[in-house]
C-alpha positions as CSV (number, residue, x, y, z in Angstrom):
1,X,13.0,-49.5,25.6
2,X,12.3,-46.5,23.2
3,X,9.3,-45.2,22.0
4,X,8.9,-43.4,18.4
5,X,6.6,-41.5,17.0
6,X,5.7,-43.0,13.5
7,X,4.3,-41.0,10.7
8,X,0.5,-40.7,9.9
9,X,-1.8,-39.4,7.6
10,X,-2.5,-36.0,9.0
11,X,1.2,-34.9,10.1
12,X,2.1,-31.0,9.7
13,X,3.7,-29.0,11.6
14,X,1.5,-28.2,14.2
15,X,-0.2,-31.2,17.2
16,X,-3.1,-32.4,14.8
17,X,-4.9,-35.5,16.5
18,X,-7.9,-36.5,15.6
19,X,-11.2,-36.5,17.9
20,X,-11.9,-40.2,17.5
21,X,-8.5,-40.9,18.8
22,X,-9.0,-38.7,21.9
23,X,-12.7,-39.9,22.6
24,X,-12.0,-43.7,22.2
25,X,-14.0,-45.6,24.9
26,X,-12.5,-48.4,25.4
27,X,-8.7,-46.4,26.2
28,X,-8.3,-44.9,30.2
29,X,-8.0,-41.5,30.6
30,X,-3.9,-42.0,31.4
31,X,-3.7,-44.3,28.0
32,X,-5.3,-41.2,26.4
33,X,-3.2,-38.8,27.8
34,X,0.1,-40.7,26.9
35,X,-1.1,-41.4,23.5
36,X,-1.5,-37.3,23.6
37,X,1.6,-36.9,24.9
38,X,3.2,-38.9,21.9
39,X,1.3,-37.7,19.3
40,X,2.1,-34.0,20.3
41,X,6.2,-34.4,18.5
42,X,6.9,-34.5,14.9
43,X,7.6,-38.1,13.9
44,X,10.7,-39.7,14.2
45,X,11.2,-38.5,18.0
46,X,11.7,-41.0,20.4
47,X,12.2,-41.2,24.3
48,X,12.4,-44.1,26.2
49,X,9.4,-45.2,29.0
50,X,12.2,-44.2,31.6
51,X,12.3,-40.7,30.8
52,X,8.3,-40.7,30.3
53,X,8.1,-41.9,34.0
54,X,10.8,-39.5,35.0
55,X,8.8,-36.4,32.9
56,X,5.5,-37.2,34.0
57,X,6.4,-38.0,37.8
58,X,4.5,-41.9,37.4
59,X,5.8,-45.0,37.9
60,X,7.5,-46.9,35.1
61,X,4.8,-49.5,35.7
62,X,1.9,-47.0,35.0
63,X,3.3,-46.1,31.7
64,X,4.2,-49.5,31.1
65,X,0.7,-50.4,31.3
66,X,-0.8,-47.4,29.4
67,X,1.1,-48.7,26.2
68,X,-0.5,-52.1,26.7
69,X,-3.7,-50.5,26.0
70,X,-2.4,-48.7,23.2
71,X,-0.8,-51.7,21.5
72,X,-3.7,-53.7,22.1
73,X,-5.8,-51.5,20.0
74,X,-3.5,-50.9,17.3
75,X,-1.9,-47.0,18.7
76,X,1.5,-48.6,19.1
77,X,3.2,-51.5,17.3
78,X,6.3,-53.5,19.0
79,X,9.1,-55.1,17.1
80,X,12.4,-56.7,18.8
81,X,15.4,-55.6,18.2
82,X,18.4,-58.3,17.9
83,X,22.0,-57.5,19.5
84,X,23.8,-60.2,17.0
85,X,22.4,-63.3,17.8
86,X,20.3,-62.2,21.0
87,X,17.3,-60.3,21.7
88,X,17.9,-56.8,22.2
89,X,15.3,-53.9,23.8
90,X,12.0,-53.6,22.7
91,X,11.0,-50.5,20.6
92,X,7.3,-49.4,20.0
93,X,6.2,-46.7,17.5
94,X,3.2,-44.9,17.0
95,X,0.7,-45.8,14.1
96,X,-3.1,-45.3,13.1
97,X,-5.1,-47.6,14.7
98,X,-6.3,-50.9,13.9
99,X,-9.6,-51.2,11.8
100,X,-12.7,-53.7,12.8
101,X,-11.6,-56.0,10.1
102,X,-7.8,-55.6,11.7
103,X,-8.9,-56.3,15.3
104,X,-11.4,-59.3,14.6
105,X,-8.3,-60.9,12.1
106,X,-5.9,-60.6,14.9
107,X,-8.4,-62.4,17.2
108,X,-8.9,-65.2,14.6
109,X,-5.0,-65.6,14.6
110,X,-4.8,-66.0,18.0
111,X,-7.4,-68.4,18.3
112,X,-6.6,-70.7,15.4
113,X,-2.8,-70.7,17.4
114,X,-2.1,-74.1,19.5
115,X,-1.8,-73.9,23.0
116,X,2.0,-73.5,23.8
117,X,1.5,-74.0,28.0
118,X,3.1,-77.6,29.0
119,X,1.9,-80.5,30.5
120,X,1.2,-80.2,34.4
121,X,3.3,-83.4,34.6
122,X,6.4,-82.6,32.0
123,X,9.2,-81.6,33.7
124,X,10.8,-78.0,32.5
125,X,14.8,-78.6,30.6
126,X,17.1,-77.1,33.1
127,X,20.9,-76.3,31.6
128,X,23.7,-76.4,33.9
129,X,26.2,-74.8,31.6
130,X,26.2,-71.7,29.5
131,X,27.6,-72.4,26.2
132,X,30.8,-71.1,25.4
133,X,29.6,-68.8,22.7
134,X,27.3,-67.1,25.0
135,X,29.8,-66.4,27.2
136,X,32.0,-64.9,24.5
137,X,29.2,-62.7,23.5
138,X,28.1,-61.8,27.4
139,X,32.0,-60.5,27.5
140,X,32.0,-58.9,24.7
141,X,29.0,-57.0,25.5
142,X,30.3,-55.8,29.0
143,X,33.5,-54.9,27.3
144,X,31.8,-52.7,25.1
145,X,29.8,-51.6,27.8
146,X,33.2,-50.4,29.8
147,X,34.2,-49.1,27.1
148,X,31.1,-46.8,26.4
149,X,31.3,-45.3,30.0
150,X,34.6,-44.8,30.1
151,X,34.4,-42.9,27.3
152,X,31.8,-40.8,29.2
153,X,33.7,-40.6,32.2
154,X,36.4,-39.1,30.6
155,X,34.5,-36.6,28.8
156,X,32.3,-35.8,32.0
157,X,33.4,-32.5,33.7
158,X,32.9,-33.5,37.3
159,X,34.4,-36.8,38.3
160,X,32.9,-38.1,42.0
161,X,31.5,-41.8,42.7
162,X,32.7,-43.3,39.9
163,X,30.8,-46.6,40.6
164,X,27.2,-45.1,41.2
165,X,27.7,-43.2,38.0
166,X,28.7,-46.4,36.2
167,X,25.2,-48.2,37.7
168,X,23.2,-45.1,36.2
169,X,25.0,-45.8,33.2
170,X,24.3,-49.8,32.7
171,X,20.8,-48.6,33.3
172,X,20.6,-46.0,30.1
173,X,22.7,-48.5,27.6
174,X,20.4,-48.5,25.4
175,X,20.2,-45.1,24.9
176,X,24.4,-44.1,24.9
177,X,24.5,-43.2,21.8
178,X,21.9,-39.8,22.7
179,X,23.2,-39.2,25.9
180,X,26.4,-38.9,24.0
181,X,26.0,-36.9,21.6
182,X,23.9,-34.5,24.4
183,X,27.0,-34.3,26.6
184,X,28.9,-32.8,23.9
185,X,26.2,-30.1,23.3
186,X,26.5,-29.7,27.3
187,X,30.2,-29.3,26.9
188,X,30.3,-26.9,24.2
189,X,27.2,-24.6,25.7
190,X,28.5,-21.3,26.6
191,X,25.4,-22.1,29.8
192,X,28.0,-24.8,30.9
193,X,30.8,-23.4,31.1
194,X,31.7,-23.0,34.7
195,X,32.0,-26.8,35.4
196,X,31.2,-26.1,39.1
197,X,27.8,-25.7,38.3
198,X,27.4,-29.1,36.7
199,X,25.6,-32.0,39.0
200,X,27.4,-35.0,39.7
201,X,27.5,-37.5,36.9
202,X,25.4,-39.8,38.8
203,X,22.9,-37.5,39.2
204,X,22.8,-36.3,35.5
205,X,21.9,-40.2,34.3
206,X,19.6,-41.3,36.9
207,X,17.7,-37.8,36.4
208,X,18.4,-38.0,32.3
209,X,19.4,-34.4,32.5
210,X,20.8,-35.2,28.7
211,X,16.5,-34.5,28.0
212,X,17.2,-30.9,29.9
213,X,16.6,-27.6,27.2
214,X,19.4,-25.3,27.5
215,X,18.9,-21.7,25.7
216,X,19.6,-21.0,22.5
217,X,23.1,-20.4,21.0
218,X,24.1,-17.2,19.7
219,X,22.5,-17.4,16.4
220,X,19.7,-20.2,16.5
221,X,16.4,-20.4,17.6
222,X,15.5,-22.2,20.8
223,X,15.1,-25.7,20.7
224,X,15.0,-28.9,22.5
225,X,18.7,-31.0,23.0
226,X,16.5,-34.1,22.2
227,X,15.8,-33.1,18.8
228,X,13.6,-30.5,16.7
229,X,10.2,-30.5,18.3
C-alpha cells in the first residue's frame, strides 16, 4: 500500500517540520522518526511501506505499526481504493494533525456507533460458491496481471528464473506502473549499458532496485529515479 506526502501549511523547498510535531508525547520515538522521514520529501511523493521496511532495514510490521500511531492522531489519513467493483490497496497520506475538538469528535462518533460483533450463539453465513461475476473479474485481473509482467519480462535485459521473477512481481502490483516507467530510465542510462552488470530480475523486484539513484545524465542535475526530491 502506498504512502503520500500531502501538502501542509508550511511547505517550501527545504525539510520544514514543526517542533510540536517532533516533541509530541504521546508518538514513540520510531512513529517520530517515520513521520520525519515522510515529512522530509516535497508533497506528492509516495513510496510504499515495502520499500520503507526495505530502506530502513525494519520489518514491515514495525512500520506497519508506526503509521497506526500516526493515523490515530491525525499524521496520516487512510482512504480505500476500489479496483471496479472490489477493494483495492490502501493508500495513506500525510496531513496536519487532528485538533482537541477533532480527536474528542472522533471519539463521540465511535461511541454513539452500535456494536457490530455477533451473537456468541449466531452462526457465521458460509458461501460454497463464488459467484460467476467474481470469477470473471478474479480472471480478468490475473490476465492483466500476465500481461503486465510480461511486458516487463520482455523489456528486462537479463532473462533467468522466470517464475521467481514473476512471484516478485505479483508482490509489487500495485506499484507497476513506477517500476515501469523506472526500467525504462534503467534502460536508456548510459550507467546501464553493459547488460552484464544488471542483477537478475528477481533480484531487482524483491530488492525494489527501481528506488536505486543512478548519476545524472549528461546535461541534468542529479536527482532521485523516484521523483524530484
Amino acid at each position: 500500500m502506498p504512502v503520500i506526502r500531502g501538502h501542509h501549511n508550511f511547505d517550501d523547498k527545504y525539510a520544514q517540520i514543526p517542533n510540536n510535531f517532533l516533541r509530541d508525547s504521546r508518538l514513540s520515538l520510531k512513529a517520530i522518526g517515520l513521520l520525519a522521514q515522510l515529512m522530509s520529501h516535497s508533497p506528492g511523493w509516495n513510496v510504499s511501506i515495502r520499500t520503507l521496511a526495505l530502506s530502513n532495514k525494519v520489518s514491515r510490521d514495525q512500520i506497519t505499526s508506526a503509521m497506526k500511531e500516526l493515523e490515530k492522531l491525525g499524521y496520516i489519513t487512510r482512504s480505500q481504493q476500489r479496483d471496479g467493483t472490489r477493494f483495492a490497496e490502501a493508500v495513506y497520506t500525510t496531513r496536519d494533525p487532528f485538533t482537541e475538538a477533532e480527536l474528542a469528535a472522533a471519539k463521540l462518533s465511535a461511541a454513539e456507533l452500535p456494536s457490530t460483533e455477533k451473537s456468541a450463539t449466531e452462526k457465521p453465513t458460509t458461501k460454497n460458491t463464488i459467484p460467476k461475476e467474481q470469477q470473471s473479474k478474479e480472471k480478468q485481473i490475473k490476465n492483466e496481471y500476465e500481461e503486465s509482467f510480461e511486458l516487463f519480462w520482455k523489456a528486462y535485459p537479463r532473462k533467468e528464473n522466470k517464475p521467481k521473477a514473476a512471484k516478485e512481481f505479483a508482490k509489487l502490483l500495485g506499484e507497476k506502473d513506477l517500476l515501469m516507467k523506472q526500467l525504462q530510465v534503467w534502460v536508456n542510462h548510459p550507467a546501464k549499458a553493459d547488460r552484464g552488470y544488471w542483477p537478475h530480475a528477481e533480484r531487482w523486484l524483491r530488492d525494489c532496485r527501481f528506488n536505486d539513484e543512478l548519476p545524472p545524465m549528461p546535461g541534468q542535475t542529479n536527482r532521485n529515479i523516484v521523483g524530484d526530491f
